[in-house]
LUMZA-204206 format. One record per residue (C-alpha): x, y, z; residue in three letters. Coordinates in Angstrom, 3 decimals, always signed. Layout:
<site c1="X" c2="Y" c3="Z" residu="Ala"/>
...
END
This chain:
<site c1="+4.869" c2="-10.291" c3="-89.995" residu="Unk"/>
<site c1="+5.160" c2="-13.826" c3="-91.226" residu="Unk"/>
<site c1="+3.629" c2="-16.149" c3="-88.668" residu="Unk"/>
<site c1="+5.432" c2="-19.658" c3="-88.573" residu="Unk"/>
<site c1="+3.295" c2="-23.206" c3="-88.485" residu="Unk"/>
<site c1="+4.548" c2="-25.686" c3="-85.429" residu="Unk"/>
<site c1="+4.371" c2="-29.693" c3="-87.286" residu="Unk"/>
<site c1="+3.520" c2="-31.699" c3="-85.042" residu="Unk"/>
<site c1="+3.864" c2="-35.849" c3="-85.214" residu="Unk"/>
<site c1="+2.537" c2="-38.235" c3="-82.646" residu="Unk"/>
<site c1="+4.461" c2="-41.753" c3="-82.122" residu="Unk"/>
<site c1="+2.066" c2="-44.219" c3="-81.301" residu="Unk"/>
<site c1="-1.225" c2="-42.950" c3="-82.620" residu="Unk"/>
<site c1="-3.170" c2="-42.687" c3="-85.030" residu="Unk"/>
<site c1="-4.787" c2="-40.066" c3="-87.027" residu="Unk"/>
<site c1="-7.690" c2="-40.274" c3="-84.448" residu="Unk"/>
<site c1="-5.556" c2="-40.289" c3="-81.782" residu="Unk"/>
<site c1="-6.096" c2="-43.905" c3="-80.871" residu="Unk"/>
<site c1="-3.537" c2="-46.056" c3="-79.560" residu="Unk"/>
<site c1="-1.521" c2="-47.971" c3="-82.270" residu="Unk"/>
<site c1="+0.079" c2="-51.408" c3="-81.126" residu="Unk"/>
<site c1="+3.222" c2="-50.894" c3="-82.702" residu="Unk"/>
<site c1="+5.441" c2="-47.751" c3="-83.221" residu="Unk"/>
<site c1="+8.848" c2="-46.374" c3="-83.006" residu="Unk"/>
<site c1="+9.114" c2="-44.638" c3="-79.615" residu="Unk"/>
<site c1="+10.266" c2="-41.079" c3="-79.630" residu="Unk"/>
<site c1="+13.557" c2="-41.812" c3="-78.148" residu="Unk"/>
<site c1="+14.266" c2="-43.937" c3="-81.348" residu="Unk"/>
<site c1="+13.404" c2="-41.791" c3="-83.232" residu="Unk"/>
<site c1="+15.475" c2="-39.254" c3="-81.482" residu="Unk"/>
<site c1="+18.597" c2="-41.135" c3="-81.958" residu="Unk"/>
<site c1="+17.641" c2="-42.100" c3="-85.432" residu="Unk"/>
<site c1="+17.663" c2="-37.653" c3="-86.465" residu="Unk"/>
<site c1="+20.657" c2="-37.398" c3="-84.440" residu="Unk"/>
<site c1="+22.769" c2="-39.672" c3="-85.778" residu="Unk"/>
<site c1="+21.832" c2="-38.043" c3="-89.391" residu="Unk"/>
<site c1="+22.879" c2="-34.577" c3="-88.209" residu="Unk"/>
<site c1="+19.913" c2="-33.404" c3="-87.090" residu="Unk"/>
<site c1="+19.902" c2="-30.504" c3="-84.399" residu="Unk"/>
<site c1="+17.379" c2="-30.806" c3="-81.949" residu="Unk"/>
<site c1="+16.064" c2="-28.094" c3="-79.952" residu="Unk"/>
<site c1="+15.004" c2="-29.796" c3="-77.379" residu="Unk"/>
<site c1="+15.150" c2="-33.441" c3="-76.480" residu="Unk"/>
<site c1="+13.653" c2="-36.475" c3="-74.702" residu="Unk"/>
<site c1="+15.474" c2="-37.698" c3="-71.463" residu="Unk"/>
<site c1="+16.516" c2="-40.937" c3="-72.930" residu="Unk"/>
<site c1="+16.397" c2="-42.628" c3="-69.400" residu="Unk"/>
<site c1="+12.759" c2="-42.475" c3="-69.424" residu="Unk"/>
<site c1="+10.382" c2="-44.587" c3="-71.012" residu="Unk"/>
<site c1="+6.298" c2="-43.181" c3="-72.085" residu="Unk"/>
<site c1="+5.215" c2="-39.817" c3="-72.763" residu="Unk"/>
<site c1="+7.808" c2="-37.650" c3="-74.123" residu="Unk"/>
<site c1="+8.766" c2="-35.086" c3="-76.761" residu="Unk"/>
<site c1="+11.532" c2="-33.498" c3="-78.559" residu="Unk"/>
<site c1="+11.636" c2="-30.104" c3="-81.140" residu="Unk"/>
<site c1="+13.866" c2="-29.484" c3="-84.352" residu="Unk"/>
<site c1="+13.336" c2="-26.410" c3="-86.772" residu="Unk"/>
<site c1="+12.780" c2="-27.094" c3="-90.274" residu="Unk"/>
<site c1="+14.945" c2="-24.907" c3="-93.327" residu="Unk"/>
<site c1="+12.414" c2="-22.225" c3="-92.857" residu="Unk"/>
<site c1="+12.187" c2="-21.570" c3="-89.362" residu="Unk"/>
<site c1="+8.818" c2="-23.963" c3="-88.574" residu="Unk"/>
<site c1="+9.211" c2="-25.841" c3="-85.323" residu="Unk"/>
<site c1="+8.851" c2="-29.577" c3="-85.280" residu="Unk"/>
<site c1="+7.217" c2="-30.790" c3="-82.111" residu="Unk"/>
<site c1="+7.360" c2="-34.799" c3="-81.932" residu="Unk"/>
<site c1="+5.490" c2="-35.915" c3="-78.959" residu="Unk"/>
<site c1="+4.449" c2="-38.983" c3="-78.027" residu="Unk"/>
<site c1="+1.744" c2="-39.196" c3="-75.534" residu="Unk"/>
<site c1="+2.087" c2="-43.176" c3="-74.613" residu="Unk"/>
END
């Protein structure tokens, strides 16, 4: 059985998971994929503000998991 990979991106840090000072919060970027088209699986409560996350699916079935942690 084919087992699928699960991307995951991280607004606001770096590749050593250290704060960055500027970045495009996940809700952004949320709206940003959305207005394109993009169906989400799940999705950030846009009332918040901090840590959140949302999930898409790529063409072949990998889950995309963007969660920001700050």
């Amino acid at each position: 059985m084919f087992e699928k990979n699960i991307l995951t991106f991280n607004p606001g840090w770096d590749s050593n998971a250290a704060t960055l000072d500027t970045f495009d919060d996940v809700r952004e970027l949320q709206r940003q994929l959305k207005s394109q088209g993009v169906q989400l699986t799940s999705e950030a409560d846009e009332s918040t503000a901090g840590p959140a996350s949302f999930t898409a699916v790529d063409p072949d079935g990998n889950p995309i998991l963007v969660d920001q942690h700050v």
